[in-house]
KOLGU-4560 file (N, C-alpha, C; in nm, 3 decimals, padded with zeros to 5 digits):
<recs>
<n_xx: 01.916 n_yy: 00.813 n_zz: -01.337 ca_xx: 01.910 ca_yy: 00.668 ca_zz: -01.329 c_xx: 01.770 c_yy: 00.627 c_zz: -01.286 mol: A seq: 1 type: UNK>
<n_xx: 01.683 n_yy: 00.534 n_zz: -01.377 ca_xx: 01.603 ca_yy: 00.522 ca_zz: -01.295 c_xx: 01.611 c_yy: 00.393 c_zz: -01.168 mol: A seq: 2 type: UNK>
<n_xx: 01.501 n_yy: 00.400 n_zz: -01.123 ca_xx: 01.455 ca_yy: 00.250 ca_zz: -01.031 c_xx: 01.362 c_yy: 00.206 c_zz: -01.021 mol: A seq: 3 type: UNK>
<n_xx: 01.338 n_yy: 00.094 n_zz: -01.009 ca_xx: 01.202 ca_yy: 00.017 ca_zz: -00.974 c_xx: 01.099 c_yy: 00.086 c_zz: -00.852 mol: A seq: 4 type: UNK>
<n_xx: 01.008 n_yy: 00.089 n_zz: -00.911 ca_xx: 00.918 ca_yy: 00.080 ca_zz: -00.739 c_xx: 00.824 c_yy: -00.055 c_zz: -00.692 mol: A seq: 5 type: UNK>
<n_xx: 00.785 n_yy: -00.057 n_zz: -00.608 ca_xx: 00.706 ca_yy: -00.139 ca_zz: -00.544 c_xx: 00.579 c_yy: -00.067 c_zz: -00.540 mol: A seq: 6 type: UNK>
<n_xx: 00.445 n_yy: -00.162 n_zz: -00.577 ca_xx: 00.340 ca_yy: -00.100 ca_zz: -00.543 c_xx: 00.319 c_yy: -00.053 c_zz: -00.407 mol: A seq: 7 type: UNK>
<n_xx: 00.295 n_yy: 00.046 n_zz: -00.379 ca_xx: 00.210 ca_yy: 00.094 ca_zz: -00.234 c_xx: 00.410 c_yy: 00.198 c_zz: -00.187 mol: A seq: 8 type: UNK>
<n_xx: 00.478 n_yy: 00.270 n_zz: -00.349 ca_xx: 00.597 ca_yy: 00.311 ca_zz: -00.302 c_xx: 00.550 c_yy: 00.478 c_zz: -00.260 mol: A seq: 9 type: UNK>
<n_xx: 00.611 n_yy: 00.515 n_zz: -00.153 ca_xx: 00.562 ca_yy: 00.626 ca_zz: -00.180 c_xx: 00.693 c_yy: 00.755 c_zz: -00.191 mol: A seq: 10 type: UNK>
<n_xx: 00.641 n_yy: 00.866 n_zz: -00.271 ca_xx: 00.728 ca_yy: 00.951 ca_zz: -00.339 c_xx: 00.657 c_yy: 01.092 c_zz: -00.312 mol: A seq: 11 type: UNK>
<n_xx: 00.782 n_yy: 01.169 n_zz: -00.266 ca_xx: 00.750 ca_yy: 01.314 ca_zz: -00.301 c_xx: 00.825 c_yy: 01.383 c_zz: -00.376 mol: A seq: 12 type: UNK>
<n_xx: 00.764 n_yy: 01.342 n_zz: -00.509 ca_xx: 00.797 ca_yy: 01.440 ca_zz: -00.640 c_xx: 00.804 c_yy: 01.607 c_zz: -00.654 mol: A seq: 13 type: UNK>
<n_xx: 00.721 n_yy: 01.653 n_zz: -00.549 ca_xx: 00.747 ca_yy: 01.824 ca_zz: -00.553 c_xx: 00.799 c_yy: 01.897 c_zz: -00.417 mol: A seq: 14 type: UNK>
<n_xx: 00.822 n_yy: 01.785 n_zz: -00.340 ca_xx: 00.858 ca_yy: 01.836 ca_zz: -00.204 c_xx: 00.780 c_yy: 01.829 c_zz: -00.100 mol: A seq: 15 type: UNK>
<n_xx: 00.645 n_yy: 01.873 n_zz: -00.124 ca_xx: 00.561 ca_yy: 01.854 ca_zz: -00.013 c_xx: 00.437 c_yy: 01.736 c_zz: -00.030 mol: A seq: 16 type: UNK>
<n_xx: 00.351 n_yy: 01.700 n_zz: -00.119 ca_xx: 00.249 ca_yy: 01.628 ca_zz: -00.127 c_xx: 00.300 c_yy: 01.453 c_zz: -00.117 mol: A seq: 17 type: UNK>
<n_xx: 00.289 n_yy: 01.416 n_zz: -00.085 ca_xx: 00.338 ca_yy: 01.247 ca_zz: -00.100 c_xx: 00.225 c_yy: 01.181 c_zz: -00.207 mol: A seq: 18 type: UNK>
<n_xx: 00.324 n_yy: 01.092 n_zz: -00.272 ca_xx: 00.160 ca_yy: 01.007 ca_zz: -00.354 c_xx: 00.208 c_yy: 00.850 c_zz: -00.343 mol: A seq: 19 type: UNK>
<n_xx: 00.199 n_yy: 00.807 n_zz: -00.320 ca_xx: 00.152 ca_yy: 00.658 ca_zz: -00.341 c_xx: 00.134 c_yy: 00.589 c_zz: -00.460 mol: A seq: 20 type: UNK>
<n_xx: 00.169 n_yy: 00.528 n_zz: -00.501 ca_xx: 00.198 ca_yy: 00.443 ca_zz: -00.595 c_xx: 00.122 c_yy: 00.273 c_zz: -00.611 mol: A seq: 21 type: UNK>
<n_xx: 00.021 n_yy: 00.279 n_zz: -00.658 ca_xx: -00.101 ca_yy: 00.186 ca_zz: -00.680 c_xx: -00.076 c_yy: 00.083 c_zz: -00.752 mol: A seq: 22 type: UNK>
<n_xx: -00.174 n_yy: -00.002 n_zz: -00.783 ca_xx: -00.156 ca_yy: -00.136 ca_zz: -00.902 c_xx: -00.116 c_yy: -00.056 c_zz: -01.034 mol: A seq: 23 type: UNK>
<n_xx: -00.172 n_yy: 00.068 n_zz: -01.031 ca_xx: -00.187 ca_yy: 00.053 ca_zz: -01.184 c_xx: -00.069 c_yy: 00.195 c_zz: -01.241 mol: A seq: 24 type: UNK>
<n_xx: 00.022 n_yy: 00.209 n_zz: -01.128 ca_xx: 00.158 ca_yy: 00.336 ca_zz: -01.116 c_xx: 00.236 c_yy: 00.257 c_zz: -01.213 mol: A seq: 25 type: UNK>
<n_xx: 00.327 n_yy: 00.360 n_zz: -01.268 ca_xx: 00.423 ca_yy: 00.369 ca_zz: -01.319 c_xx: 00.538 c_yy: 00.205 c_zz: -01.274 mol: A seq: 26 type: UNK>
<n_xx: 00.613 n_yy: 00.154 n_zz: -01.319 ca_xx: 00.681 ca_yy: 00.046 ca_zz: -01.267 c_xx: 00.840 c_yy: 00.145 c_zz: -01.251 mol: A seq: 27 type: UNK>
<n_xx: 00.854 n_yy: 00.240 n_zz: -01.282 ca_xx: 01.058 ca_yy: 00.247 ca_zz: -01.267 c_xx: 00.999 c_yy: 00.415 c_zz: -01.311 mol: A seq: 28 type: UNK>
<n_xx: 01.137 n_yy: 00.480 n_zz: -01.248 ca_xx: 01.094 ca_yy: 00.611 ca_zz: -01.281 c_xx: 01.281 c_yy: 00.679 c_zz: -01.225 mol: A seq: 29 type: UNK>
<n_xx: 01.262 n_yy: 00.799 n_zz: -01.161 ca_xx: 01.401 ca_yy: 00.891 ca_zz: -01.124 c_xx: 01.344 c_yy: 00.963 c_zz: -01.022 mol: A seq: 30 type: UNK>
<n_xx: 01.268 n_yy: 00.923 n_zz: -00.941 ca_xx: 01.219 ca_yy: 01.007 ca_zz: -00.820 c_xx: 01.250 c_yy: 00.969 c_zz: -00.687 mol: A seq: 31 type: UNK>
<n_xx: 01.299 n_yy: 00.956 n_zz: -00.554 ca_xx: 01.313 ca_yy: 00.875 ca_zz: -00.446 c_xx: 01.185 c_yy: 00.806 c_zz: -00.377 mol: A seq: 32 type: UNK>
<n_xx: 01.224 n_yy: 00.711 n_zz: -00.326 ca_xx: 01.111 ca_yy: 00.670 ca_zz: -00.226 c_xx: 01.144 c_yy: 00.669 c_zz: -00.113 mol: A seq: 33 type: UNK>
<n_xx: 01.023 n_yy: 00.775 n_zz: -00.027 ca_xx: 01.013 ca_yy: 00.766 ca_zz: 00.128 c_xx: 00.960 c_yy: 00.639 c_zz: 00.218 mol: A seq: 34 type: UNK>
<n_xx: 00.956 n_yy: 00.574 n_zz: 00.146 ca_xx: 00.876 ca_yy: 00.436 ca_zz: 00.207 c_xx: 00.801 c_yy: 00.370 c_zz: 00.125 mol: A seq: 35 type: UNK>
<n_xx: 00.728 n_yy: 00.236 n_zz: 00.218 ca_xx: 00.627 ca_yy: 00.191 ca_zz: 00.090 c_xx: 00.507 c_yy: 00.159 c_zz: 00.208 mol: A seq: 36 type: UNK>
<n_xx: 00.417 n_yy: 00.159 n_zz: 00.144 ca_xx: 00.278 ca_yy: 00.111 ca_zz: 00.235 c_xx: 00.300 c_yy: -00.037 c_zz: 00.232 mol: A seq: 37 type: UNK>
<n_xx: 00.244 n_yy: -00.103 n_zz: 00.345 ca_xx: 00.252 ca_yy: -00.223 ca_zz: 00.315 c_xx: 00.135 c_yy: -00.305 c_zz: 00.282 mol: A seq: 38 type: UNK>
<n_xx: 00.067 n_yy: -00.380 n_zz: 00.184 ca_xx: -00.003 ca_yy: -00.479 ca_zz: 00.154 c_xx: -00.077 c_yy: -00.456 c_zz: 00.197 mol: A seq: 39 type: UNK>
<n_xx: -00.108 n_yy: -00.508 n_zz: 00.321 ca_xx: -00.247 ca_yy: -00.508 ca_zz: 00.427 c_xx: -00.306 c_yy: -00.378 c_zz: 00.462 mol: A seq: 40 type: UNK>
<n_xx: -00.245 n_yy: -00.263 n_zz: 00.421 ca_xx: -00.329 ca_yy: -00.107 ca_zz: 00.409 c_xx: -00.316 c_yy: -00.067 c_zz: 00.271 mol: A seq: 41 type: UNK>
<n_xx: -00.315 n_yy: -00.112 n_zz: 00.145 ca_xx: -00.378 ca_yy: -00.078 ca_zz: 00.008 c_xx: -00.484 c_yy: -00.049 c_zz: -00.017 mol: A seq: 42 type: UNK>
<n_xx: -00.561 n_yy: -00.152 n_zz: 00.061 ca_xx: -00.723 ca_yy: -00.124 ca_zz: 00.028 c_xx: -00.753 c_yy: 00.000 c_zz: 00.097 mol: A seq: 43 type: UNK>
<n_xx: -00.725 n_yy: 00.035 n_zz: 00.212 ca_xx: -00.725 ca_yy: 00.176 ca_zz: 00.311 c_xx: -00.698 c_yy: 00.270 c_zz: 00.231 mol: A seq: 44 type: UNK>
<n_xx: -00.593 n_yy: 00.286 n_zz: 00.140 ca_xx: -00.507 ca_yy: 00.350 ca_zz: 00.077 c_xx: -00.588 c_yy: 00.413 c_zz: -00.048 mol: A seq: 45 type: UNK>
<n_xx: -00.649 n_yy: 00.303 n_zz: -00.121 ca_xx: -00.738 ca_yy: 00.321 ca_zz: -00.251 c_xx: -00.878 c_yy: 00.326 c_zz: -00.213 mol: A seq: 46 type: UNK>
<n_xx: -00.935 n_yy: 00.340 n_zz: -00.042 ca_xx: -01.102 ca_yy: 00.415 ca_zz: -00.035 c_xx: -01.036 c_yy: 00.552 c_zz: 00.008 mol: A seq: 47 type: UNK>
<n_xx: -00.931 n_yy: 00.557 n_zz: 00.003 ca_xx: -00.907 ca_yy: 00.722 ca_zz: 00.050 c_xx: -00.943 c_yy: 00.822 c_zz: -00.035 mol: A seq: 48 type: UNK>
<n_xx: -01.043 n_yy: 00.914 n_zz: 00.051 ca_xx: -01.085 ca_yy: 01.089 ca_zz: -00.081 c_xx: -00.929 c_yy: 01.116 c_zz: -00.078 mol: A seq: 49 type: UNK>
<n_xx: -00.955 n_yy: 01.205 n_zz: -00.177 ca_xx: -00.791 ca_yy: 01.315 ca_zz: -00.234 c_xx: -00.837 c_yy: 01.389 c_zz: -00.085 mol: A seq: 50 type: UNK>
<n_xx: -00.680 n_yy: 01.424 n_zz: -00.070 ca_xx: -00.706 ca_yy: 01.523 ca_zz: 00.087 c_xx: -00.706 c_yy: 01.476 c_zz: 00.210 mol: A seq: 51 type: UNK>
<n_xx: -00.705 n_yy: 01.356 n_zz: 00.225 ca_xx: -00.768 ca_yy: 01.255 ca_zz: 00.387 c_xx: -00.593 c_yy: 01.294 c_zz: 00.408 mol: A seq: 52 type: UNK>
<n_xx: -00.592 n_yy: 01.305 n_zz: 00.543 ca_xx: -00.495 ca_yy: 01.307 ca_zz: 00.634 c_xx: -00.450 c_yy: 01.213 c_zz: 00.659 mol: A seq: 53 type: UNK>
<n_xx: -00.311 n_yy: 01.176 n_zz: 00.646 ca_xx: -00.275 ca_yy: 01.005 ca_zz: 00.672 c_xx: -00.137 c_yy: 00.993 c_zz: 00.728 mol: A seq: 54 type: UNK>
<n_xx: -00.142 n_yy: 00.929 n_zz: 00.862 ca_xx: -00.022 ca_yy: 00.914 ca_zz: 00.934 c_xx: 00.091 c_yy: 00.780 c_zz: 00.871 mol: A seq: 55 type: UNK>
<n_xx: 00.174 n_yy: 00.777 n_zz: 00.899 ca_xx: 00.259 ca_yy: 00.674 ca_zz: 00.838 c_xx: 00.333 c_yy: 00.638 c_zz: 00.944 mol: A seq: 56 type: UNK>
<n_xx: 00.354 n_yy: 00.517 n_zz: 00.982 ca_xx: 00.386 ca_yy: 00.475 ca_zz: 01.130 c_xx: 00.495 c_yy: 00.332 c_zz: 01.083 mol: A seq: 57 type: UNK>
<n_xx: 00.653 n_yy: 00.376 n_zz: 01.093 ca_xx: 00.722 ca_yy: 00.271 ca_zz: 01.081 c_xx: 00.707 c_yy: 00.129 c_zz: 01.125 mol: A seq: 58 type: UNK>
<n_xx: 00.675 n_yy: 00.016 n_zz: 01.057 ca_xx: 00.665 ca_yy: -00.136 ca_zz: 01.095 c_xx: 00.773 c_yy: -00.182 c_zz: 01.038 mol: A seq: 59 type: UNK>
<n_xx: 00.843 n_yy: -00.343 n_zz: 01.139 ca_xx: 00.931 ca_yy: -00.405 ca_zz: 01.081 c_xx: 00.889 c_yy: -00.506 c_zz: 00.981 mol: A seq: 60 type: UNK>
<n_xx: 00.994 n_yy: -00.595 n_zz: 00.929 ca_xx: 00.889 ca_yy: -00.665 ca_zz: 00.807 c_xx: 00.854 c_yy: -00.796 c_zz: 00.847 mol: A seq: 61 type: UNK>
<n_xx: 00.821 n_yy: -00.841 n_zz: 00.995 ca_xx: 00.773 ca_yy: -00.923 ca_zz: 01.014 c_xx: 00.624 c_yy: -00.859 c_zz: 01.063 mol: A seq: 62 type: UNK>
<n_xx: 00.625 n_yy: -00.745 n_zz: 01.116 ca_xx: 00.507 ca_yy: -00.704 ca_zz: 01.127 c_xx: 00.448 c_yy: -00.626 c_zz: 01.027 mol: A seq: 63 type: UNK>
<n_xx: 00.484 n_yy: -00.635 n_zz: 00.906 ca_xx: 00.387 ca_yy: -00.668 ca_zz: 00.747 c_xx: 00.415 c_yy: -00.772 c_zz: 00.733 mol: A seq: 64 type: UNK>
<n_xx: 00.458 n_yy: -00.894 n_zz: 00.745 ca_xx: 00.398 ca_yy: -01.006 ca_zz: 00.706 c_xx: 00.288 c_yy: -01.077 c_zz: 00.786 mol: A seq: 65 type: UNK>
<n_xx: 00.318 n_yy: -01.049 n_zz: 00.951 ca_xx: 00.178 ca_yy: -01.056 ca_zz: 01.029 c_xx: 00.069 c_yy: -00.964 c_zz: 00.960 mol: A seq: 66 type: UNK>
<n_xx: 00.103 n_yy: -00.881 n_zz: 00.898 ca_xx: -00.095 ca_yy: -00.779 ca_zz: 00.914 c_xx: -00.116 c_yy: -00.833 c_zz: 00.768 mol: A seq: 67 type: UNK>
<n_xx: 00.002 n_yy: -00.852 n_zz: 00.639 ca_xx: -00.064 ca_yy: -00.962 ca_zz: 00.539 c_xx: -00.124 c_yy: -01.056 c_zz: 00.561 mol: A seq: 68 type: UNK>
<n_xx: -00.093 n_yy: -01.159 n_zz: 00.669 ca_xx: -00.142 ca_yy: -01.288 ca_zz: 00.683 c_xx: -00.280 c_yy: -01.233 c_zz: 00.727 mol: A seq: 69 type: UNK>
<n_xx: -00.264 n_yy: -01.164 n_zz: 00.812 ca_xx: -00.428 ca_yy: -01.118 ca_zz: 00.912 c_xx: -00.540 c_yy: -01.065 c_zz: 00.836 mol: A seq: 70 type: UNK>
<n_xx: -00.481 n_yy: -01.003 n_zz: 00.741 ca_xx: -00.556 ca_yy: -00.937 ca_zz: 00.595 c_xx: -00.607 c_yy: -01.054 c_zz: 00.526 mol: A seq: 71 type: UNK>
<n_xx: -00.527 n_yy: -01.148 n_zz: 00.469 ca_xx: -00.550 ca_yy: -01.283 ca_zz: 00.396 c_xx: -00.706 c_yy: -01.311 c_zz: 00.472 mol: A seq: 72 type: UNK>
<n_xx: -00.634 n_yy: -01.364 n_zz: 00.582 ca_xx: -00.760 ca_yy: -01.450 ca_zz: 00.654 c_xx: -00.884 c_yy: -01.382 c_zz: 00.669 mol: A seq: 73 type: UNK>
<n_xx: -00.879 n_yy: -01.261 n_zz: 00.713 ca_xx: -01.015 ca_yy: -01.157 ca_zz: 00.747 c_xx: -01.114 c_yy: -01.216 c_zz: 00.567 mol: A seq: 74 type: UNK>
<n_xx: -01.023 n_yy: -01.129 n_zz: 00.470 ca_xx: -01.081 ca_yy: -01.156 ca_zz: 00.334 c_xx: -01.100 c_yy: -01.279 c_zz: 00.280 mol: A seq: 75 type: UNK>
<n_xx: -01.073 n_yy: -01.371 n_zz: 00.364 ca_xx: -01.132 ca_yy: -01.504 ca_zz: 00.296 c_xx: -01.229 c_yy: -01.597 c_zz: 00.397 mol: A seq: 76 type: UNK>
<n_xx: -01.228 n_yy: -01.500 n_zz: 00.506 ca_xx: -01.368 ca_yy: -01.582 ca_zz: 00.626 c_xx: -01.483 c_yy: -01.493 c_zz: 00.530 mol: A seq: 77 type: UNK>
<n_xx: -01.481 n_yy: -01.334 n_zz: 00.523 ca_xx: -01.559 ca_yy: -01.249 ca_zz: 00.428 c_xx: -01.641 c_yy: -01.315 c_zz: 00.277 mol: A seq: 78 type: UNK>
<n_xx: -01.500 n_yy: -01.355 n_zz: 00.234 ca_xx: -01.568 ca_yy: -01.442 ca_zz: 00.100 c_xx: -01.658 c_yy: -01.561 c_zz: 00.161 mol: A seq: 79 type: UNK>
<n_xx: -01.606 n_yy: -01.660 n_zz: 00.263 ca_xx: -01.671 ca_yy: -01.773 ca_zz: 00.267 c_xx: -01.842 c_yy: -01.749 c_zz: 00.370 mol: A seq: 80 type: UNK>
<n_xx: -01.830 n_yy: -01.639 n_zz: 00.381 ca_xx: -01.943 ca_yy: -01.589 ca_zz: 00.457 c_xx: -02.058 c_yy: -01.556 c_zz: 00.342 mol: A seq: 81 type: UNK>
<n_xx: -02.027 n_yy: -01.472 n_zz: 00.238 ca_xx: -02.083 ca_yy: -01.439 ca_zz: 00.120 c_xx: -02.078 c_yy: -01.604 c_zz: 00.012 mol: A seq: 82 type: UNK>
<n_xx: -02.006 n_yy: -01.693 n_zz: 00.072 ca_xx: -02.037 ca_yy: -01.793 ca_zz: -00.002 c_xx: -01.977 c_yy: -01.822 c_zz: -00.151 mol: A seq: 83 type: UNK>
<n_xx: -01.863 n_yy: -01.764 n_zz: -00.153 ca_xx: -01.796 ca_yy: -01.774 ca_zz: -00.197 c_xx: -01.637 c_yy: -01.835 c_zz: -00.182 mol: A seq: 84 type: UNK>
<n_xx: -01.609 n_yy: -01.827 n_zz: -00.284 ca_xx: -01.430 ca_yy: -01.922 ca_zz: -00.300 c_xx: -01.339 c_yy: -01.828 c_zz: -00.384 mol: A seq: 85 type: UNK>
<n_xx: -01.228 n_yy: -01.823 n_zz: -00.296 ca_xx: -01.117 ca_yy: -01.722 ca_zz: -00.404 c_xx: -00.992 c_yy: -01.794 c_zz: -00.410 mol: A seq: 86 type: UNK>
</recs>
């Protein structure tokens, strides 16, 4: 059967390696998901080398919608600093 994933789902397809699941992953597949990254660590997620060591630390989902909002704002004082509009 398959299922949907969510970007940032993450899956261990062979047992041991975890991968993460990006903008540009698969949308539905037959594999489980151990979790999902949330939003506000994607960008963390996609400067990562292959190999970086990475802890995964349960949050509730108000605290991903706090570190989205906090993410939002950081990246748009950034843009308006560079003088820009997004």
């Amino acid at each position: 059967m398959d299922a949907g994933y969510a970007v940032g789902s993450i899956q261990i397809p062979g047992g041991t390696q975890p991968i993460i699941l990006h903008r540009d992953a698969v949308s539905g597949g037959g594999y489980a998901m151990v979790g999902t990254v949330i939003s506000a660590d994607m960008d963390l997620v996609a400067r990562a080398a292959p190999g970086t060591a990475t802890r995964f630390v349960a949050v509730s989902l108000a605290d991903a919608l706090d570190a989205r909002r906090d993410h939002a704002e950081r990246r748009n004082k950034a843009w308006a600093a560079l003088g820009a509009s997004r």
